[in-house]
VOBAZA-351743 format. One record per residue (C-alpha): residue in one letter; x, y, z. Coordinates in steps of 0.1 Angstrom, whole numbers, plus 5000, padded with zeros to 4 digits. Example, Ala and Ser with C-alpha at 12.3 -4.5 7.8 and 13.67 -1.06 7.14 Angstrom:
<dovos>
A512349555078 S513749895071 
</dovos>
This chain:
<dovos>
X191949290804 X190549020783 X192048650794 X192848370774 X189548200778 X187348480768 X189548540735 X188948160727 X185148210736 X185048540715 X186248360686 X184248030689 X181248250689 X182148420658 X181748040644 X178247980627 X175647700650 X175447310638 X172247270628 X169947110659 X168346820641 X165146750647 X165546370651 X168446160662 X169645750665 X171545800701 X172345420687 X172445240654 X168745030647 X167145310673 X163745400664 X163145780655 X160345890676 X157546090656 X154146110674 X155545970716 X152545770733 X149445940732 X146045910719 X145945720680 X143045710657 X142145460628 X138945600609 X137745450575 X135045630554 X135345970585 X133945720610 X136945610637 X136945240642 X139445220667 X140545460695 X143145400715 X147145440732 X149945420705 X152945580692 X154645670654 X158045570645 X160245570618 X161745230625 X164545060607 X164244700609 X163244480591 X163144750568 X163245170567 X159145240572 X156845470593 X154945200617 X152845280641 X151745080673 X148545120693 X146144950716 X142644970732 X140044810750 X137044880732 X137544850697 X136244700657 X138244380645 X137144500613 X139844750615 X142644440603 X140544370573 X141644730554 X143145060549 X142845320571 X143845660581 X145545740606 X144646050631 X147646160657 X147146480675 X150146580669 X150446580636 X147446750630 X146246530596 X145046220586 X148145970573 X147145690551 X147945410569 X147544990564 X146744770598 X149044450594 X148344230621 X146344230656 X146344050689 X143744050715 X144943970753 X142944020780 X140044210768 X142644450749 X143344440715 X146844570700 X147144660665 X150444760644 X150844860607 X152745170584 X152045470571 X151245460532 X151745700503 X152146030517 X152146300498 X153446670497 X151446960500 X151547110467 X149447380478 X151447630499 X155047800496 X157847770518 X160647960534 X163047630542 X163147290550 X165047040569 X165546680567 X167846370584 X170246220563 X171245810572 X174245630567 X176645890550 X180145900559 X182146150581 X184246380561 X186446730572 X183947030567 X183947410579 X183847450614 X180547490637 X179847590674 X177447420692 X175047640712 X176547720742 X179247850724 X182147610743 X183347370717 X183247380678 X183747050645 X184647080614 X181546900600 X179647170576 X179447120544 X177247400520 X176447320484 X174947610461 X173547550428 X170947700405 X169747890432 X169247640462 X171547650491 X172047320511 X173947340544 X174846980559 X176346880592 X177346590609 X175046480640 X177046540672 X176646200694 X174446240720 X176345960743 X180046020751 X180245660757 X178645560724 X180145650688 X177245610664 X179845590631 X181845320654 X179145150660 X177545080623 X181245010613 X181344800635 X177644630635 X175544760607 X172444900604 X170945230602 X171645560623 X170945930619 X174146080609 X173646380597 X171246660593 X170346910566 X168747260559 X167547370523 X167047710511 X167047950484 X170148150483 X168248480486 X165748360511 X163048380490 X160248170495 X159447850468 X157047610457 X156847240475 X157047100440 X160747260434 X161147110472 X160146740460 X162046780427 X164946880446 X164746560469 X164846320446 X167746430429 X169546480465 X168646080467 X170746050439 X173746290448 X173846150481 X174045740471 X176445830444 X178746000474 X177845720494 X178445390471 X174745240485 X171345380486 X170445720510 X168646020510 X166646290529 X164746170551 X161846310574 X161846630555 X159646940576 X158947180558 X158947570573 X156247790562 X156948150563 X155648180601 X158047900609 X155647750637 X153747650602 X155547320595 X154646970572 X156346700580 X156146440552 X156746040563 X157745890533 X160645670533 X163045660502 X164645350491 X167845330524 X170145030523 X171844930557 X175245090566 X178044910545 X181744950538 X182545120508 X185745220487 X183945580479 X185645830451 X184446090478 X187946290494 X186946270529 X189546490539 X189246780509 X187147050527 X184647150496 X184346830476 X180746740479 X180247160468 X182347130445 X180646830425 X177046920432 X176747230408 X177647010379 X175546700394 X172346890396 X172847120361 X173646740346 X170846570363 X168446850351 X169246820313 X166446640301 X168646440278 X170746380308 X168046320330 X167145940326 X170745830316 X172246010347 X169845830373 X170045500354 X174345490353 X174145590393 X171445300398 X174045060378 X176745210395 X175045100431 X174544730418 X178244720406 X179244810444 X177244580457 X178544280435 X174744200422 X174343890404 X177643800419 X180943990409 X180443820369 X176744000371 X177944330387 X180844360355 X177544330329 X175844630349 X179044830346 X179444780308 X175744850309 X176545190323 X179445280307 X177945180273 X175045400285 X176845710289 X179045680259 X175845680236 X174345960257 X177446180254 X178846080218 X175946000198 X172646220213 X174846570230 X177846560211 X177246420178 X180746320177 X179745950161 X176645890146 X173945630153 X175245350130 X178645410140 X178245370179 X176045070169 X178744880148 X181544910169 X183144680195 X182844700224 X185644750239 X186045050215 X182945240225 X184445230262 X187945350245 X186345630226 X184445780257 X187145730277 X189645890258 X187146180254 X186946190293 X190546210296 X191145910316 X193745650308 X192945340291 X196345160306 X195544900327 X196845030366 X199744880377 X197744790411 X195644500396 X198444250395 X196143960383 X194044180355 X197644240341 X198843930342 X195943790322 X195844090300 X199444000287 X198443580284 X195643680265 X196844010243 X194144230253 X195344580248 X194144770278 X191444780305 X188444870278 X189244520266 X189544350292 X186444440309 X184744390276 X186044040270 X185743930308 X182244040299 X181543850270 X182743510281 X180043560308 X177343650289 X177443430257 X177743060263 X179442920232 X182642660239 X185042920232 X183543170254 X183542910280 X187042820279 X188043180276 X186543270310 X187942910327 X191843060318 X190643390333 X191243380376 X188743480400 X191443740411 X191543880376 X187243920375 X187544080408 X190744330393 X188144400362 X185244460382 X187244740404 X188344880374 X184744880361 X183845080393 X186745310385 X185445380352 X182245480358 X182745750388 X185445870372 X183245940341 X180746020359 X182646320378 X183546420346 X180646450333 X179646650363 X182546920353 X184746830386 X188146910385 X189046860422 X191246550441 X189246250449 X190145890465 X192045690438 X190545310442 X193645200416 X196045340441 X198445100461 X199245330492 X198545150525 X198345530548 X194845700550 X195146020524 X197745870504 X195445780477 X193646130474 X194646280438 X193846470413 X190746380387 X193446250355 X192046510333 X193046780361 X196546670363 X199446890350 X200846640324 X197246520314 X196146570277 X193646790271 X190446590269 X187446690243 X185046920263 X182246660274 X180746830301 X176546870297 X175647200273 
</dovos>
């Protein structure tokens, strides 16, 4: 007679297995181990100048970079005067390295520097490959087991597009005591949180180059989720013996952990698959390509108030402005060169945001923006952000006086409008039709701002297709 427990084990086991990552932050700032204390070698020109006891590490601080560590008894002070390679046994190849600094104590001299410019090998095929992900945000998933099979999460998350499978799951925390996400909300810093495995939906086998292309716009996808700067991370790559395996150190561009207002639904189960087809098609359109990347990179900068909150509104109209020309003059051919050129500003926003399906009515959540909206006649949020955005940039009289009537409240109610704007269009863009976290909403309880996009809703007017071709 089966019992209660073995019914639950039965169906646990039915449950797929969280990915094992390969490297983990038990803490935030923790270094990630690559090649543990053992024997180091810097060689320039094939002849080794220095031989000694050291260790690799991805570490975080002052700054995301592979640094190494080493020391010996016997060796060339030359070594600080160049570049080098690198030789670690168990990496099994040469890493172009750069020695920083040195310090000689008592007969021994310690040496430290990073790894430079690594490369992937563009010369071999691959079955798979894995990487970490930093910083990114917990969000409810499909369920996993661990490997004994005695307790399961809801922290997978699988996107499929043009081929490629990407499975992603949440880093279980090694110490009970010690909640890594706690921590960096609480402290900052960096921290392993999840971990990733790519493949082609058929299991076929690929070229490295479709791997790096692929990376780069995961970068993307991942810091537009995110509201700051991540991506993969320590990628290995599998051969098709997997006991053949690259791992490439280069580190991609990975901001400390910071609090962000994201569009993402962190409790819809599927939205990150449900965005990514459209992302990467989008992304992958060469027209698409540059403007795509650039708007994202603006988009960043606008979250993280550059140039103060006045500078971060002039990236967002750079953006929006951006992506209006891209989708109404070059794809759609809706206006035509001149046209886009000589109107307002304000109306080139309108006009793509009208296309997008997403209203132009100032929300009744930005109190101050409203209030000055009415003093000043500006007809909706287009205009405002537009004039807010003059009477920074241009410094005649008028100008001047227009921006002294304006609050700080109402330029901090315009920039989180600006935000809204832009992943809102950008979603769209990406064909997404599913609920997301509505900055412009009020509600004070956890969930109670997820909706659906505006041109999803039931009493929404039908929007112009814009979606890429």
């Amino acid at each position: 007679m089966t019992t209660k427990n073995e019914s639950i084990l039965s169906l646990l086991n039915e449950l797929p297995v969280e990915i094992s990552p390969t490297f983990t932050t038990p803490k935030a700032n923790d270094p990630v181990l690559i090649a543990p204390e053992g024997e180091l070698i810097l060689q320039r020109d094939g002849t080794a100048c220095f031989q000694g006891i050291g260790r690799i590490a991805l570490e975080w601080l002052p700054r995301p970079a592979i640094r190494f560590r080493a020391k010996s008894p016997s060796a060339d002070i030359r070594i600080l005067l160049d570049k080098c390679q690198l030789i670690a046994k168990e990496l099994g190849r040469p890493l172009d390295a750069q020695v920083m600094g040195g310090q000689f104590s008592n007969g021994t001299l310690c040496v430290n520097g990073f790894v430079t410019d690594d490369v992937f090998p563009h010369d071999r095929e691959i079955s798979a490959a894995s990487f970490s992900l930093p910083n990114f945000t917990a969000y409810l998933g499909k369920p996993v087991r661990d490997v004994t099979g005695r307790s399961c999460r809801r922290v997978r998350s699988e996107f499929e597009a043009e081929g490629w499978r990407i499975t992603l799951d949440a880093v279980r925390d090694i110490d009970k005591d010690n909640k890594l996400l706690d921590e960096l909300n609480a402290s900052g810093g960096f921290g392993i949180t999840h971990t990733g495995l790519i493949q082609r939906i058929d299991k076929s086998e690929f070229q490295v180059q479709e791997l790096e292309d692929l990376i780069k716009d995961l970068f993307w996808f991942f810091s537009f989720c995110r509201g700051f700067k991540t991506g993969p991370l320590l990628v290995q790559l599998y051969g098709k013996d997997t006991t053949n395996r690259f791992l490439y150190l280069s580190c991609p561009i990975v901001e400390p952990w910071q609090a962000r207002i994201m569009w993402l639904d962190e409790l819809g189960v599927g939205s990150l698959a449900s965005v990514f087809p459209g992302y990467l098609k989008c992304v992958r359109t060469p027209m698409w390509a540059e403007p795509i990347k650039n708007a994202i990179h603006w988009y960043l900068n606008l979250h993280a108030q550059a140039g103060a909150i006045e500078g971060a509104i002039i990236f967002g109209q750079t953006a929006l402005e951006l992506l209006g020309w891209t989708a109404l003059v070059d794809d759609r051919k809706l206006i035509s060169t001149d046209g886009y050129e000589k109107l307002p500003a304000a109306d080139k926003m309108r006009v793509l945001l009208s296309t997008c399906g997403i209203p132009l009515k100032i929300p009744d959540s930005l109190l101050d923006l409203n209030k000055t909206a009415r003093a000043e006649n500006w007809q909706d949020g287009a205009q405002c952000i537009a004039e807010i955005r003059n009477a920074i940039v241009h410094p005649s009289t008028k100008k001047r006086e227009k921006l002294e009537r304006v609050s700080f409240r109402a330029v901090r109610d315009a920039w989180q409008l600006c935000i809204w704007y832009l992943e809102l269009i950008l979603l769209r863009l990406f064909d997404y039709n599913g609920t997301y976290a509505n900055r412009m909403h009020s509600g004070q309880w956890k969930g109670e701002n997820i909706q659906l996009v505006p041109w999803a809703q039931e009493d929404a007017r039908k929007p112009t297709p814009l979606p890429v071709k």
